[in-house]
Structure formats: C-alpha cells, structure tokens
C-alpha positions as CSV (number, residue, x, y, z in Angstrom):
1,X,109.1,76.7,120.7
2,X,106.8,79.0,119.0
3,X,105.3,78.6,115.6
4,X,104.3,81.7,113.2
5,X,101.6,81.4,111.3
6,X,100.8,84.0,108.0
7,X,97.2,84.5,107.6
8,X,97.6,88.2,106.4
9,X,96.2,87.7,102.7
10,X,93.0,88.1,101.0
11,X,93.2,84.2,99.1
12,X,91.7,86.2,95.2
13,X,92.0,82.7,94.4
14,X,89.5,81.4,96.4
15,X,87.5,84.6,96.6
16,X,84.5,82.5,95.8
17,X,84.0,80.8,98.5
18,X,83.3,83.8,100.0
19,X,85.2,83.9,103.3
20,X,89.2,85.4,104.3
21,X,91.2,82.0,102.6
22,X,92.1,81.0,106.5
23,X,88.4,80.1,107.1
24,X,87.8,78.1,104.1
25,X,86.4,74.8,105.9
26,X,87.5,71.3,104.9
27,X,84.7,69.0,106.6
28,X,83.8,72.1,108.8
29,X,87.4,73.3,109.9
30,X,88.6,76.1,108.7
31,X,91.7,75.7,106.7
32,X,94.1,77.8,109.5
33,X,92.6,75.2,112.3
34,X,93.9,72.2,110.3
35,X,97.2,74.0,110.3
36,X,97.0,74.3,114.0
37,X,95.7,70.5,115.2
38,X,98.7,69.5,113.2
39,X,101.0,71.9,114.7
40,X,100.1,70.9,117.9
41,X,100.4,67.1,116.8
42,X,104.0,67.7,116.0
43,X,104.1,68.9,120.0
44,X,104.1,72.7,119.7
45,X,101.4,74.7,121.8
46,X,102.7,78.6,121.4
47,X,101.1,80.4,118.2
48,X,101.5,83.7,116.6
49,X,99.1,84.6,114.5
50,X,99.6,87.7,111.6
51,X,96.7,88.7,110.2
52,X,95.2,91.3,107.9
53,X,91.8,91.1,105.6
54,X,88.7,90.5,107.5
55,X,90.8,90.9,110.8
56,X,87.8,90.4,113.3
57,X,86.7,87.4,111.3
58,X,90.0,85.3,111.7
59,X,90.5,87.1,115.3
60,X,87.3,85.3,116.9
61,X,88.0,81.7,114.7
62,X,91.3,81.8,116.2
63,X,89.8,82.5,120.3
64,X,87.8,79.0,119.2
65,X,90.8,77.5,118.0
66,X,92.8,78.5,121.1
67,X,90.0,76.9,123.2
68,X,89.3,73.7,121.3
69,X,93.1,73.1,121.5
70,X,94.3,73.8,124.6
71,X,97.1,76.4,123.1
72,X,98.2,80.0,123.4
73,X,97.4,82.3,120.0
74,X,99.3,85.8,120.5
75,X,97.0,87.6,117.8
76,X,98.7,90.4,115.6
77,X,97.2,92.8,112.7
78,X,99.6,93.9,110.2
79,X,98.3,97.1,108.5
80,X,100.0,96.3,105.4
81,X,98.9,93.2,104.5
82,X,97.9,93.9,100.9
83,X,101.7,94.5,100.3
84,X,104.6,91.2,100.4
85,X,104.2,88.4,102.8
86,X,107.6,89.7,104.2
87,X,106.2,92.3,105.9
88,X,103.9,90.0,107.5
89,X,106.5,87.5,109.2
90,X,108.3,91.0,110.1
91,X,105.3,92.1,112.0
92,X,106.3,89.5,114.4
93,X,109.5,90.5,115.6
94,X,108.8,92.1,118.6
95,X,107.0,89.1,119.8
96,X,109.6,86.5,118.9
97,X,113.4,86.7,120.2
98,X,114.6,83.0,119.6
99,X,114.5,80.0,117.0
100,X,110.8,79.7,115.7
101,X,108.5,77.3,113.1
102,X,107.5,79.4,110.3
103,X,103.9,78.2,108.4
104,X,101.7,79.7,106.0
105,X,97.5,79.4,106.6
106,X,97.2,77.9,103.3
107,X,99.4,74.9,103.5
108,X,97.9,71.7,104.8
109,X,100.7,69.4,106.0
110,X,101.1,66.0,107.3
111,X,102.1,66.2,110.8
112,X,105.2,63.6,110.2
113,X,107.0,66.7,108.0
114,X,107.1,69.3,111.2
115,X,108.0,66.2,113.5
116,X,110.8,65.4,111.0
117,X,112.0,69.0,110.4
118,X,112.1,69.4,114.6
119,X,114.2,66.2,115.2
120,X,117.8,67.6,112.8
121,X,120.4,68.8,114.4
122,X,119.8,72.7,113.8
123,X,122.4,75.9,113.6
124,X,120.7,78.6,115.7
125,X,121.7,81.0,113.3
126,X,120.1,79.5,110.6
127,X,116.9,79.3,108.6
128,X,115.5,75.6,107.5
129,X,113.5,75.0,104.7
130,X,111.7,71.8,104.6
131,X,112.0,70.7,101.1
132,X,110.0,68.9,98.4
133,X,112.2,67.4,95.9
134,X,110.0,65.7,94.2
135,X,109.5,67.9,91.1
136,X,108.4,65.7,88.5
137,X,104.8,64.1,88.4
138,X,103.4,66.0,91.5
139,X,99.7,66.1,91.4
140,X,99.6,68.3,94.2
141,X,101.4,71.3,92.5
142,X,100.2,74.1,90.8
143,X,103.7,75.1,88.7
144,X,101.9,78.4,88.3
145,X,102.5,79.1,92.1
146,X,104.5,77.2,93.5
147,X,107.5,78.4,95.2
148,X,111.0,76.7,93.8
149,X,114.4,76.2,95.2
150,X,117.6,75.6,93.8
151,X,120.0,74.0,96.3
152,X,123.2,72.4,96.3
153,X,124.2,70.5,99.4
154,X,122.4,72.1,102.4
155,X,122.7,75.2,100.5
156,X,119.7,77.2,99.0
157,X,121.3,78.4,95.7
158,X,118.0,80.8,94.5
159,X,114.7,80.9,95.6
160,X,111.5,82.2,93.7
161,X,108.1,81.5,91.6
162,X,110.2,82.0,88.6
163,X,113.3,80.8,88.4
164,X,114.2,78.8,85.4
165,X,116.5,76.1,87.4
166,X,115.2,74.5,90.7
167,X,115.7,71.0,91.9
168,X,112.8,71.2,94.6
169,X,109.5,72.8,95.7
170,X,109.0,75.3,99.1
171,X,106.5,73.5,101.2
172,X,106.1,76.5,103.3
173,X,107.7,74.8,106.7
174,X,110.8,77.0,108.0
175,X,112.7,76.3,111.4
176,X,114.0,79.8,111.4
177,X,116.5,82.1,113.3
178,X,115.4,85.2,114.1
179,X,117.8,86.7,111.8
180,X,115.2,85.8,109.3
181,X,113.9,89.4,110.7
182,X,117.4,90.9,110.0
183,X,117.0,89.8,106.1
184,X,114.0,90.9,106.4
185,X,114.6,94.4,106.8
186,X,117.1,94.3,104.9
187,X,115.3,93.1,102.1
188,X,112.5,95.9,102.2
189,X,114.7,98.9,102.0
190,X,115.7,97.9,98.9
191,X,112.1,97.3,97.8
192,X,111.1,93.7,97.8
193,X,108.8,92.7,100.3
194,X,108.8,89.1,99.9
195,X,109.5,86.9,102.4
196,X,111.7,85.2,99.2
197,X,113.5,88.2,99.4
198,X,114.4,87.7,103.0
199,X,115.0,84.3,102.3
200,X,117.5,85.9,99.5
201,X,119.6,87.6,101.8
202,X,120.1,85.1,103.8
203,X,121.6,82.8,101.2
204,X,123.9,86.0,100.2
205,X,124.9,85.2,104.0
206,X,125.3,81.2,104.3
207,X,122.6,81.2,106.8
208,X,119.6,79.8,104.0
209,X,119.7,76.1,104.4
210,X,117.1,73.4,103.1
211,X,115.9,69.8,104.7
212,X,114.9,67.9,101.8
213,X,111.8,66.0,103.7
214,X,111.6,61.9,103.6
215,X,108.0,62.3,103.0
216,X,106.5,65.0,102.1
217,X,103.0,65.1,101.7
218,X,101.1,68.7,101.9
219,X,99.3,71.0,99.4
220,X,98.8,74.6,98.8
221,X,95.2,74.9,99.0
222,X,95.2,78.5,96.8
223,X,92.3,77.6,94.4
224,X,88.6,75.8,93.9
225,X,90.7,72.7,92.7
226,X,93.5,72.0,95.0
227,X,90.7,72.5,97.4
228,X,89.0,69.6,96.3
229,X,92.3,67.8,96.2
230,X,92.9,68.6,100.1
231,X,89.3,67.6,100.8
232,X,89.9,64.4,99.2
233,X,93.4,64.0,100.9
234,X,91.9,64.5,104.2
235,X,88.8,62.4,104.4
236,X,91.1,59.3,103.1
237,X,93.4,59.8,105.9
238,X,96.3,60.7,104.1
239,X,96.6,64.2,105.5
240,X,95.9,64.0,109.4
C-alpha cells in the first residue's frame, strides 16, 4: 500500500511563521512528519511525496523523516504547484499503478481514522472518502475552508468549499483507485484543476463513494489559530 501525500502549496495562511506550511513544527515536528508517524501507525511504510514551494527545504525534512521512521519517501516536484491541488495528485501517476491512501500535509489525523478507513470492504475501482459528519458545533472547523460533501447512501452527491447543501465535512483521507488519475485529466481539460473536480467526475461515474468515520478527530491546521488548536490537541494526547 502506498500513501500520497500533497505538500505542493505555499500555506499564505500561515505565511507568518515563516517556513513552506509542511515544516510548521508542533513540539519540534514539522506538521508533514506528524502526518507520516501516524501513517505509519495505521501500518503503512511506502510514501510519495508531491512537492512544490521551497522544494529543497521539504526535500531534505523528508530524507530525516524517511530515516527517523524506517520508511520509503519517493520524492516528486510538480512545477505547477501554484496552480489546483489536482495537478498535484496527478503528478503522481506514473509512480502509482494500484489502490493508494490519499493525505494532504496540513491535516493532522488520529491514527484510528486511517486504521478504520483500511479495514472496509473496498471496490477497487473506487475512491473513499473518509467522512466527517459531524457538521454542527465543530470547533475544529474553519467553515471558511473547509471542504463539504453532500452524500446520500455511499454516494457523494456534490463536493466543494461552497456548496449551499452538505451533510458532512472532507477530512482529507481518500482510499483511492487509480482512476482518480483518469478524473483527473479529465477534469483539467476542461479547466478546473481541483482535485474536487476529479473528485466531480468521478461521482458523474458512480465510482465517488464516502465512509462516514466512527470517530473522527483531525484538523486542518491552515492558520495561526487552528495551529494553536492542533498544538493543544496534541500535547493532551488526543491527537497521537
């Protein structure tokens, strides 16, 4: 099993901190590690790595990471990362022929969600999203960013920052055919570069299911205070 991770981005959000978004430390550890200790929790030890701003920056954090871990980080630059996160995951094709994990550098996670996402029965033509459905009350949601889904069933109905009806959040965990790659392309001819506009044409294709998660506890760590939020998650124990 191999897991993808997006580290592309420049992070505006956090520009502050002065560091690429992936190497904004929690407790010393830079963001993308904490994704990659719990990766490998959940029992997976094969990593590629997309990355764009401050490429040699995130290129030698990652040779540490691959070290202190014990795993294998294939390391690729995507040119245009300023553009969609679409064409980010897309960069990977060549490197990955068969059912992958799917993870974003920003999104802390418990280990528990990517144990429980592995252990369903899975379609190998299809694309998983773990689910949050817990869309009232959240403290650990920025409604100006977050991703929403509107499902019915299994089914993903719609999928976007701004659709009016949703009945769950995109925790940024996908068990994904590679057919994610097909959408993909498809998706950037016709000039959306969004890995929501993969995910798009997939549900145009049946193949865009979601896993509403038991427990879900993760955060998108995208500005100065969900920062402090993870910080606070982590050195309580909730987020291990």
């Amino acid at each position: 099993m191999n897991c993808l991770i997006i580290a592309a981005g420049n992070g505006s959000r956090l520009s502050e901190m002065e560091v690429p978004k992936p190497l904004v430390t929690i407790n010393n550890i830079p963001l993308i590690a904490h994704v990659i200790h719990n990766v490998v929790e959940a029992g997976i030890k094969k990593f590629t790595v997309v990355i764009g701003y401050e490429r040699v920056k995130i290129e030698a954090e990652l040779r540490t990471i691959s070290k202190n871990e014990g795993v294998f980080i294939e390391i690729i630059f995507n040119p245009e990362w300023k553009q969609g996160n679409g064409l980010s995951v897309l960069a990977a094709k060549k490197s990955i022929n068969s059912s992958f994990v799917l993870l974003m550098s920003d999104h802390i996670f418990h280990a528990n969600m990517l144990r429980e996402l592995l252990s369903i029965d899975k379609n190998k033509s299809e694309t998983i999203l773990a689910i949050d459905t817990k869309i009232k009350d959240n403290p650990l949601i920025d409604l100006d960013d977050v991703t929403r889904v509107h499902y019915l069933n299994d089914k993903i109905i719609q999928i976007g920052k701004h659709i009016e009806k949703y009945n769950a959040f995109d925790t940024g965990i996908f068990y994904s055919s590679p057919k994610l790659f097909t959408a993909l392309e498809k998706s950037i001819a016709q000039g959306n570069t969004s890995l929501s506009g993969g995910m798009s044409q997939l549900i145009q294709s049946g193949l865009a299911k979601v896993y509403p998660l038991k427990e879900a506890l993760w955060i998108d760590v995208d500005t100065p205070e969900m920062l402090q939020k993870a910080t606070k998650l982590i050195n309580n124990g909730s987020l291990c």
